[in-house]
SEZAKOL-800010 format. One record per residue (C-alpha): residue number from 1; x, y, z. Coordinates in Angstrom, 2 decimals, always signed. Example, Ala and Ser with C-alpha at 12.3 -4.5 7.8 and 13.67 -1.06 7.14 Angstrom:
# SEZAKOL-800010
> resi; east; north; up
> 1; +12.30; -4.50; +7.80
> 2; +13.67; -1.06; +7.14
END
This chain:
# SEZAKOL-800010
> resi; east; north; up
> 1; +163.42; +222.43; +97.33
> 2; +160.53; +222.12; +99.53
> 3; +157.97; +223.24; +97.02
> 4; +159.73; +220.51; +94.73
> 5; +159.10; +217.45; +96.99
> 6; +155.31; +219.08; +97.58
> 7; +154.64; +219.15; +93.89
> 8; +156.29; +215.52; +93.41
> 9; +154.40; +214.36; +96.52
> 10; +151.11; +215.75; +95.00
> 11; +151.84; +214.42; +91.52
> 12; +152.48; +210.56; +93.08
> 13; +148.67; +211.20; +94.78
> 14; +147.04; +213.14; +91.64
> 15; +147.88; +209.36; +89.87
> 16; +147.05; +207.34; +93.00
> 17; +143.60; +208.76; +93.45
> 18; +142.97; +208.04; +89.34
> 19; +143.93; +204.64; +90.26
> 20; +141.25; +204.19; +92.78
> 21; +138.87; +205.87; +90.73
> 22; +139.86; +203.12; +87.57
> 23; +139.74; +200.59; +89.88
> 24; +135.94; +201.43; +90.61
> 25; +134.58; +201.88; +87.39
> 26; +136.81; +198.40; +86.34
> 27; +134.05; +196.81; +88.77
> 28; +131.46; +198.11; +86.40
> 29; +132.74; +197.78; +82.76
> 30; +135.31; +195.19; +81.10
> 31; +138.80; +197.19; +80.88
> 32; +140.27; +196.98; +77.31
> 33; +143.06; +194.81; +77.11
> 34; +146.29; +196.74; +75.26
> 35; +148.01; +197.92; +77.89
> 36; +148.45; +201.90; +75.86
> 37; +144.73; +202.25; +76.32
> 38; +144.20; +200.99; +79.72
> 39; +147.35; +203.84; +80.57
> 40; +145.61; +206.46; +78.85
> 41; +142.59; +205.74; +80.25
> 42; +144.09; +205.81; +83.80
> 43; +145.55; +209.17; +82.90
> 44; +142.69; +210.86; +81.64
> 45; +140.23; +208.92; +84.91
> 46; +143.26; +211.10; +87.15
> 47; +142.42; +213.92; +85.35
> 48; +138.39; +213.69; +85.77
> 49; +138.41; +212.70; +89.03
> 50; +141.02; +215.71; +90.86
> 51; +139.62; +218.53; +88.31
> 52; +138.95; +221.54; +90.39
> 53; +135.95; +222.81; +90.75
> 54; +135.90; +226.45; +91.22
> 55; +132.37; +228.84; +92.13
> 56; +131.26; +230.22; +89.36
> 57; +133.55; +228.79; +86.90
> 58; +131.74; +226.28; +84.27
> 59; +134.96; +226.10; +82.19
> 60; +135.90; +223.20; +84.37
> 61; +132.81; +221.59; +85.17
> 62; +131.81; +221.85; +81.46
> 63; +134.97; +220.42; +80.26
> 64; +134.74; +217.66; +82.61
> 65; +131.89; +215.62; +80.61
> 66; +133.81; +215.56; +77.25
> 67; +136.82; +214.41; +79.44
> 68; +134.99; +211.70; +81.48
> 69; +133.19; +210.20; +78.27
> 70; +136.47; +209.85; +76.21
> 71; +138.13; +208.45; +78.88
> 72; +135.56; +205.81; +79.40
> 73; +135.66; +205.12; +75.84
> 74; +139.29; +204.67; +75.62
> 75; +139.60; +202.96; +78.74
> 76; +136.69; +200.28; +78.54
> 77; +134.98; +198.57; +76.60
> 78; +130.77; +198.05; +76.65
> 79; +126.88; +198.98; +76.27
> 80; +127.17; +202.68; +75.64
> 81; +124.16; +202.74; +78.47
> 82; +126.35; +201.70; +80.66
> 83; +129.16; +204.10; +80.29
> 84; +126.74; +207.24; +80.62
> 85; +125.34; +205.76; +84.09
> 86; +128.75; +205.65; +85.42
> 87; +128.67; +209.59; +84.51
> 88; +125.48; +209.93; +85.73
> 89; +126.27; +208.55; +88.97
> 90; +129.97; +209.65; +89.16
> 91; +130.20; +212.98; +88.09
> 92; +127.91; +214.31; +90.77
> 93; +130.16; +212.58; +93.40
> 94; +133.47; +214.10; +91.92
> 95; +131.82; +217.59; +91.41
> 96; +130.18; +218.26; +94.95
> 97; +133.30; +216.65; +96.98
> 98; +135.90; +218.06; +94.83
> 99; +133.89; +221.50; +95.23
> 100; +133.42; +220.85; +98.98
> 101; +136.52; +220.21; +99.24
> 102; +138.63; +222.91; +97.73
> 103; +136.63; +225.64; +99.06
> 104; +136.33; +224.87; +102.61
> 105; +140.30; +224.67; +102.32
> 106; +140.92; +226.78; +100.76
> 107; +138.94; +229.24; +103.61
> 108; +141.07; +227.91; +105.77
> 109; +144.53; +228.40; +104.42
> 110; +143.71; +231.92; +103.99
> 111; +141.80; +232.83; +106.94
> 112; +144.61; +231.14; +108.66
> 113; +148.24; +230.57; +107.27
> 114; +147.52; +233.26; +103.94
> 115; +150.11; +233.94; +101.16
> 116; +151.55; +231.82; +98.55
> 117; +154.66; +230.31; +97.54
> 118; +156.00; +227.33; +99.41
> 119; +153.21; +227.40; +102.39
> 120; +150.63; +227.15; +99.27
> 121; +152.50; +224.64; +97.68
> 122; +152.92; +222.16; +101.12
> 123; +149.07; +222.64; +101.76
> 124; +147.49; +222.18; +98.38
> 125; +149.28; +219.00; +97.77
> 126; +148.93; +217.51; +101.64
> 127; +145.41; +217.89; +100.91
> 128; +145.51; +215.57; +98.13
> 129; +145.61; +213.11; +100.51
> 130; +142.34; +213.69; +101.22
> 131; +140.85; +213.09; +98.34
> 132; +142.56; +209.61; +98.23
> 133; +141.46; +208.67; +101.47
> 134; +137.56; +209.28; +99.89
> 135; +138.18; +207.37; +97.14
> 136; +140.01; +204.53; +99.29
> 137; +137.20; +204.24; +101.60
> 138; +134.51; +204.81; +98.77
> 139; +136.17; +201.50; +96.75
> 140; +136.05; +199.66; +100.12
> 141; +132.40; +200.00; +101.18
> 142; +131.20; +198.85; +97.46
> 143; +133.71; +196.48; +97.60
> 144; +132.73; +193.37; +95.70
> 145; +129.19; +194.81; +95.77
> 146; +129.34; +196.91; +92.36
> 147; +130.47; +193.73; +90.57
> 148; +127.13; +192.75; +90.35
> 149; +125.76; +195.95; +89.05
> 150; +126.98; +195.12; +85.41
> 151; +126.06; +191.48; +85.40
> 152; +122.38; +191.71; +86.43
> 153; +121.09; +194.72; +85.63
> 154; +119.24; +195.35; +82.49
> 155; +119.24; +198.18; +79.54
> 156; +115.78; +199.38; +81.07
> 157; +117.47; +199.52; +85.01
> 158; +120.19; +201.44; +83.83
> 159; +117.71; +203.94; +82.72
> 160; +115.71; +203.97; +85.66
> 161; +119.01; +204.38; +87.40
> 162; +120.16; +207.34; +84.79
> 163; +116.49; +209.40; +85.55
> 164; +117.14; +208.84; +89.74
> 165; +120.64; +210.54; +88.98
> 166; +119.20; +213.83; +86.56
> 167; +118.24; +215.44; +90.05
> 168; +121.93; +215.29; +91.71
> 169; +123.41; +216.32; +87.64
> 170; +121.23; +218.91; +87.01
> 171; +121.66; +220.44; +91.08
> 172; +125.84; +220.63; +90.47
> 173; +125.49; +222.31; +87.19
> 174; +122.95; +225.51; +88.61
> 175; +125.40; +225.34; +91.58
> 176; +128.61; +225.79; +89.97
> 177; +127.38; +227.94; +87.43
> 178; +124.70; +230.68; +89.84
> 179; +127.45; +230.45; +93.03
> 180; +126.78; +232.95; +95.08
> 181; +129.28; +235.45; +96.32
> 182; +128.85; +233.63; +99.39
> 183; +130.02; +230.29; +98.38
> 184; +129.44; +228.36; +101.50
> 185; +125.54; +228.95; +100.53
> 186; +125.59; +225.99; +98.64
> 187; +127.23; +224.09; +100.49
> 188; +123.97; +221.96; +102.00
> 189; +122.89; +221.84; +98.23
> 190; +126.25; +220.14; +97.26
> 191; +126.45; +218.19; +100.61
> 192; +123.06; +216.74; +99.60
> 193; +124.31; +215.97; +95.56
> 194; +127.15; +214.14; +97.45
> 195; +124.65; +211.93; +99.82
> 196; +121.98; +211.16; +97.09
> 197; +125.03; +210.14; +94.67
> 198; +126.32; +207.68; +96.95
> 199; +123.07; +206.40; +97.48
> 200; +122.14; +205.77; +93.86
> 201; +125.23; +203.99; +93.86
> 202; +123.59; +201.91; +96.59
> 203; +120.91; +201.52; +95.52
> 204; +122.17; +199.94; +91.90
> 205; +123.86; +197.48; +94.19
> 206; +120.96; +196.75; +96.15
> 207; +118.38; +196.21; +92.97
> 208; +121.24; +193.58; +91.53
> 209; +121.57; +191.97; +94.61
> 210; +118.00; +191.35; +94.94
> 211; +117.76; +190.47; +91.53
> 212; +120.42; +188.03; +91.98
> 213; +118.79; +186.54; +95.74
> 214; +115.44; +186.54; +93.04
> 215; +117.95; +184.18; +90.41
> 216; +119.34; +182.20; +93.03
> 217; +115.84; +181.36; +94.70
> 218; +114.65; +180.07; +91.11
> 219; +117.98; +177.86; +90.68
> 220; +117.27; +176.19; +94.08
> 221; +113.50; +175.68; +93.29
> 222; +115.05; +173.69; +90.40
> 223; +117.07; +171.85; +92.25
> 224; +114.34; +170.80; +94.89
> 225; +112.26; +169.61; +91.92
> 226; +114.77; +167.64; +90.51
> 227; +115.88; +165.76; +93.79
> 228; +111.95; +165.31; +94.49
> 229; +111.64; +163.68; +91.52
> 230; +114.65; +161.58; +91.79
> 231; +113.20; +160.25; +95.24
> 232; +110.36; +159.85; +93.61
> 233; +111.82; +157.67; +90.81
> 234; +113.80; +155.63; +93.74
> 235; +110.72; +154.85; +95.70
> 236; +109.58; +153.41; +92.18
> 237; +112.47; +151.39; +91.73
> 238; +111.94; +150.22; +95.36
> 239; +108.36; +149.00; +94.78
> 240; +109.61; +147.47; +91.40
> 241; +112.01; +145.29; +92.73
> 242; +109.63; +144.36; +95.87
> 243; +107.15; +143.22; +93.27
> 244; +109.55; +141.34; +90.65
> 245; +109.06; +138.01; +91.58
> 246; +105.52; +138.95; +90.80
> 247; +105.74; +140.41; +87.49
> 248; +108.59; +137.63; +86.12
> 249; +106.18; +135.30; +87.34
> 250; +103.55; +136.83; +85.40
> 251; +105.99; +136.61; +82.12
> 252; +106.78; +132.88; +82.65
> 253; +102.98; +132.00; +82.67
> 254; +102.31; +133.83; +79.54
> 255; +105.44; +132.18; +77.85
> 256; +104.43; +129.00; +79.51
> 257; +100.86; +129.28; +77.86
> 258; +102.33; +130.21; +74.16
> 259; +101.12; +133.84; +74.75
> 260; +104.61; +135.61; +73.34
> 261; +102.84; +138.22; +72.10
> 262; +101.15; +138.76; +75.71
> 263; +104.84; +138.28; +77.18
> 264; +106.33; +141.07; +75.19
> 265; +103.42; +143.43; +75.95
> 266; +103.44; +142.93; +79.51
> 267; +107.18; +143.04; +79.11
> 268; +107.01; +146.53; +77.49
> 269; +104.86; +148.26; +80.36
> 270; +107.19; +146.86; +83.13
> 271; +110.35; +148.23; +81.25
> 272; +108.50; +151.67; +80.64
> 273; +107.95; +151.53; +84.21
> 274; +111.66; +151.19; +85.29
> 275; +112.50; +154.01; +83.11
> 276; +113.01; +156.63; +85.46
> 277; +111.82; +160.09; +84.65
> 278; +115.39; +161.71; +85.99
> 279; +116.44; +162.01; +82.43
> 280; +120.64; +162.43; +82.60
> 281; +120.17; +165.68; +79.73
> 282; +124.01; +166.90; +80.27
> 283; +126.28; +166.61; +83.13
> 284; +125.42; +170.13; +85.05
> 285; +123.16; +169.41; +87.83
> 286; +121.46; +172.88; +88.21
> 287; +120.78; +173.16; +84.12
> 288; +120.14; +169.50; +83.85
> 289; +117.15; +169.78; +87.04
> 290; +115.43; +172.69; +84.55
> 291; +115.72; +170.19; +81.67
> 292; +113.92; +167.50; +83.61
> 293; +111.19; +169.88; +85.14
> 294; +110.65; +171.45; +81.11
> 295; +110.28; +168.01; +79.52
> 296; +107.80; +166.37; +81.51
> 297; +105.99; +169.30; +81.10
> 298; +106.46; +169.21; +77.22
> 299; +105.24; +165.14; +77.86
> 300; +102.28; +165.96; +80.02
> 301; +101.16; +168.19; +77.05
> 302; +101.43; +165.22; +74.63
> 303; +104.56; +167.48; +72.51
> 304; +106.64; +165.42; +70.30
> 305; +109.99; +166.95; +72.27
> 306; +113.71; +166.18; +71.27
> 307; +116.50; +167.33; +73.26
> 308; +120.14; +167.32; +72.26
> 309; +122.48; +168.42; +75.08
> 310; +126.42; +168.42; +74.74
> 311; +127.83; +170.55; +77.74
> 312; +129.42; +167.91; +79.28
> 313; +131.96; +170.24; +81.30
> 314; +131.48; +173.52; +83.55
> 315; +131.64; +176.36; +80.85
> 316; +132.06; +180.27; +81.51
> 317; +128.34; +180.77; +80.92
> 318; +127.31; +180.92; +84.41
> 319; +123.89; +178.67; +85.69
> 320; +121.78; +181.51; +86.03
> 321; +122.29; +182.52; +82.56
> 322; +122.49; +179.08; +81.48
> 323; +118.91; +178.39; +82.95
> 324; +117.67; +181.35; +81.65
> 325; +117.94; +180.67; +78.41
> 326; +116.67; +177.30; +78.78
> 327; +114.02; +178.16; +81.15
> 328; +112.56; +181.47; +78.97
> 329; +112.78; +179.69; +75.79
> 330; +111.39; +176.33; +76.68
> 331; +108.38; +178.06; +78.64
> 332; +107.33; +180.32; +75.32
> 333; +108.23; +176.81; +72.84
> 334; +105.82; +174.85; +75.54
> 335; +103.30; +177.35; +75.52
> 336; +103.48; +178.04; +72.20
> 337; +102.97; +174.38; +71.35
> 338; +99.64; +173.73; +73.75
> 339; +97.71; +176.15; +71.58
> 340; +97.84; +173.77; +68.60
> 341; +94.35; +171.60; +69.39
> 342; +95.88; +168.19; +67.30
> 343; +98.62; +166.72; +69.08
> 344; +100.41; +165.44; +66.35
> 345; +101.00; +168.73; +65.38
> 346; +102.91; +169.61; +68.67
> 347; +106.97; +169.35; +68.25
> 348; +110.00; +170.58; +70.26
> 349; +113.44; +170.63; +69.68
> 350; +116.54; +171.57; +71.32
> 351; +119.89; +171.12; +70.18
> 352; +122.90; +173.33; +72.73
> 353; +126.78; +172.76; +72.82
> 354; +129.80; +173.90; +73.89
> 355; +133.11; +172.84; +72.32
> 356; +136.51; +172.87; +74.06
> 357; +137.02; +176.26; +72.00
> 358; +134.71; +178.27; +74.43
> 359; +131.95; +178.21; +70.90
> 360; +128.09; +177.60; +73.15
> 361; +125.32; +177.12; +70.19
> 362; +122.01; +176.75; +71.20
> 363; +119.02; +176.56; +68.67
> 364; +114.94; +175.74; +69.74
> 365; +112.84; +174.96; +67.47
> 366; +108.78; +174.19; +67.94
> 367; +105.41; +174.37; +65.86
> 368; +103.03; +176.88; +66.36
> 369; +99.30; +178.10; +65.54
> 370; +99.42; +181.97; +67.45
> 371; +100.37; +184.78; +65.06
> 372; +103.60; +186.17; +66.29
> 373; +103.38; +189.65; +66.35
> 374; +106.75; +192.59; +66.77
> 375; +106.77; +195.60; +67.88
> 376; +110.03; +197.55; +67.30
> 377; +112.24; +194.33; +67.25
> 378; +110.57; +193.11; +70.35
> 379; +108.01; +189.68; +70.16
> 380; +104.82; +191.14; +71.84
> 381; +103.12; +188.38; +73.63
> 382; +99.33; +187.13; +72.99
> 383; +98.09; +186.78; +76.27
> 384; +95.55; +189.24; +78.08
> 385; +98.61; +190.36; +80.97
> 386; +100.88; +191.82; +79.22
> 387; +102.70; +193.30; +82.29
> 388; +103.57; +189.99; +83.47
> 389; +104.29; +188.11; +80.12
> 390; +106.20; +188.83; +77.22
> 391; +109.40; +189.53; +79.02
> 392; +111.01; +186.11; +78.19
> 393; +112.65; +186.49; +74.72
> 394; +113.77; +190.12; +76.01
> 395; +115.32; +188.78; +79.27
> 396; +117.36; +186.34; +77.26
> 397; +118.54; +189.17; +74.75
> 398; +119.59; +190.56; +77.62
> 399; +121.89; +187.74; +78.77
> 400; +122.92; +187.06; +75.60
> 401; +123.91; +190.70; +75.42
> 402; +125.80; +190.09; +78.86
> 403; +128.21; +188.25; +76.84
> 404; +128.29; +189.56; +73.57
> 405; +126.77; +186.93; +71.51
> 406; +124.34; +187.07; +69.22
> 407; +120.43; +185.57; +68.66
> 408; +118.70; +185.63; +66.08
> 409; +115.15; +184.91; +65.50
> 410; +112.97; +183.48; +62.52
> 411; +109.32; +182.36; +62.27
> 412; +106.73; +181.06; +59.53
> 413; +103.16; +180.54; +60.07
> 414; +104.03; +176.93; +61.58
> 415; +107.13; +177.23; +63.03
> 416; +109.26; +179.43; +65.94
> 417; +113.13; +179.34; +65.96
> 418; +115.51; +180.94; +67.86
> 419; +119.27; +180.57; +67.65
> 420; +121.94; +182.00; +70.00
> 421; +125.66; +182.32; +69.66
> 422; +128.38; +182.97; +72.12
> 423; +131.78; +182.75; +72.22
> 424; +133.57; +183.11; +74.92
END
C-alpha cells in the first residue's frame, strides 16, 4: 500500500516537473495550438527532463537527444535554429543535475537506510521533489527574462550562443560515457557543466536585453527629434502670426497697385512657410517621428519622395519592428538615391497598410545608379566598411522572419524594390 501511494506520489511529480520544464521552453518558442500535440509534447518534455542518468551508461544519455528533438518538434512550432539552442543549452542542465542528483542519493540511501522494496520506493519518489523544486526556482529567476530571448535575438546569435554551449555538451557526453569507477570524480566536472549552462542561459537573456535597451534608446532618439521639430515648427507659427499684420499688409499693397501676379507669389512663400514640417504620416507617434526625421532627409537631398501610410490603429507589429523596417529601408532607398548626380532622377516611394484583418503590406520603391551586388541571397553593400554597413536589409529579414511573413526583393539597373508581407 505504501509503495502504491510512493509510486502515485512520484508519478503526480514525474508530470509536474515536465510541466515546469514546458513552461520554460514555452518562453522561448510559440506552443502549437491543438491541444493532442501540446499533451504529447508535455509528455515526452516529462520524459526528457527526469531521464536518469546513470555512470557509464550512454543508452540513456544517447537516447535523450532523439527524445528531446521530437518532442520539441511536436510540441512547438519555429526556426529549426532555435529548437537546437534550447538543446544546446538544456540538455547539459538536465544531464549534470539529473546525474548529480541520482548519484549522490543514491550514496546515501545505501550507505545509510540500504535494501529495496518499500524503503526504495518512499525515497526514490520523495526525491522527486527535488528535482521540481530546481525546475520551480530555475523558471522563477528567468522569469519574464527568457521572453525576450526569442524576440530579439538573431539566426547568427543563436549560433554564437550554440558554439558557447559545445563545451558544457561535449563535457557531459565524455563524462557519462569514461565514468570512473569512482563516480564522485566527476562530480566538479558536472558541477561546472551545470554552472556554465545556467550561465549561457544568462547570458542569452542578457545579450537580448541589451539589444532591446540598444532598440529602445533609438525609439526615444526618434521621439526627441520629432518633438524638437514640432517646437521648432511652433516657434514658426509664433513668429508668423507676430508678423501677419506685416505680410497681409504687404498683399493689400500689391493688390492695391494691380500687381496680382506679385500678390499670389508673395502669397505662395508665406503659405509654404506656415506649412509645418511635422508631417501627420499615420496616427502612431513613435513610427510617425521616424517618418518625419526620413523625409526631410529624402527633401534635403532634393528626392522626389511619396509616402502612403494607412496604419491608422495600434497593430500587433510592435514599434521597434515597425521602425525597423521603416528606418533600414528608408536609410538604404535614401542612400541609394544621393548617388544619382541629376536630381530629377532621384524618386522614393512608400506605400504600408494594415487592414482590420491583421494583413500589414509594405512596399519601397526608389531609383538607383550603384550596381547591386548578392552574395548567397544576401545584398552586399558598396561602401568601403563593410563591418558596419550592409546589415540593414538582413536585420529586417530578420524581423520579418520574427513574424513569419515574407519579403521579397527585385531590382533593374534603375530601380530597387522591396515588398514585405505579414499577416498576423
Amino acid at each position: 500500500m505504501i509503495t502504491t501511494i510512493a509510486n502515485i506520489f512520484g508519478t503526480i511529480l514525474y508530470f509536474v516537473e515536465g510541466y515546469l520544464f514546458y513552461c520554460i521552453l514555452c518562453s522561448l518558442m510559440e506552443p502549437r495550438d491543438k491541444l493532442p500535440l501540446k499533451l504529447s509534447g508535455w509528455v515526452g518534455l516529462s520524459m526528457v527532463v527526469s531521464m536518469v542518468i546513470f555512470p557509464q551508461d550512454p543508452v540513456n544519455i544517447t537516447l535523450l537527444v532523439p527524445l528531446f528533438l521530437v518532442s520539441l518538434a511536436v510540441a512547438f512550432r519555429g526556426k529549426w535554429i532555435v529548437k537546437l539552442s534550447a538543446i544546446m543549452m538544456f540538455l547539459p542542465i538536465i544531464v549534470s543535475f539529473n546525474f548529480l542528483w541520482y548519484d549522490i542519493t543514491a550514496r546515501l540511501f545505501f550507505k545509510f537506510i540500504g535494501g529495496y522494496g518499500t524503503a526504495n520506493a518512499v525515497f526514490s519518489n520523495l526525491s522527486c521533489l527535488i528535482n521540481v523544486a530546481f525546475w520551480y526556482c530555475f523558471r522563477k529567476l528567468f522569469d519574464g527574462r527568457l521572453d525576450a530571448i526569442s524576440g530579439f535575438l538573431d539566426t547568427k546569435s543563436w549560433f554564437l550562443l550554440d558554439v558557447i554551449c559545445l563545451a558544457p555538451m561535449a563535457a557531459i557526453f565524455s563524462n557519462v560515457y569514461y565514468t570512473p569507477d569512482e563516480s564522485y570524480k566527476v562530480y566538479p566536472g558536472m558541477e561546472a557543466c551545470l554552472l556554465t549552462s545556467i550561465g549561457s542561459v544568462y547570458l542569452a537573456t542578457y545579450l537580448a536585453d541589451r539589444i532591446r535597451a540598444n532598440m529602445d534608446r533609438k525609439n526615444l532618439r526618434l521621439q526627441q527629434n520629432y518633438y524638437e521639430e514640432l517646437e521648432s515648427n511652433q516657434l514658426q507659427i509664433r513668429k508668423l502670426r507676430h508678423d501677419m499684420n506685416n505680410h497681409l499688409s504687404a498683399v493689400g499693397e500689391l493688390l492695391r497697385q494691380g500687381d496680382s501676379e506679385g500678390a499670389l507669389e508673395y502669397f505662395g512663400k508665406l503659405s509654404g512657410y506656415m506649412e509645418t514640417s511635422n508631417r501627420q504620416f499615420c496616427k502612431n507617434g513613435i513610427v510617425n517621428a521616424l517618418l518625419n526625421v526620413k523625409y526631410n532627409a529624402a527633401m534635403e537631398a532634393e528626392i522626389d519622395t511619396f509616402f502612403h501610410i494607412s496604419i491608422d490603429k495600434m497593430i500587433a507589429i510592435d514599434d521597434i519592428s515597425l521602425c525597423t523596417i521603416f528606418a533600414n529601408t528608408l536609410d538604404n532607398a535614401i542612400e541609394a538615391c544621393k548617388k544619382i548626380p541629376e536630381a530629377g532622377a532621384r524618386h522614393l516611394s512608400v506605400k504600408a497598410r494594415y487592414t482590420k484583418n491583421g494583413y500589414f503590406s509594405y512596399e519601397i520603391t526608389n531609383s538607383k545608379q550603384n550596381t547591386v551586388t548578392e552574395k548567397k541571397g544576401r545584398i552586399l553593400t558598396d561602401k568601403e566598411d563593410r563591418q558596419i554597413h550592409g546589415l540593414g536589409i538582413s536585420t529586417v529579414r530578420e524581423m520579418v522572419e520574427k513574424y513569419r511573413g515574407t519579403m521579397d526583393i527585385t531590382y533593374t539597373e534603375e530601380k530597387f524594390r522591396v515588398v514585405i508581407l505579414i499577416i498576423i
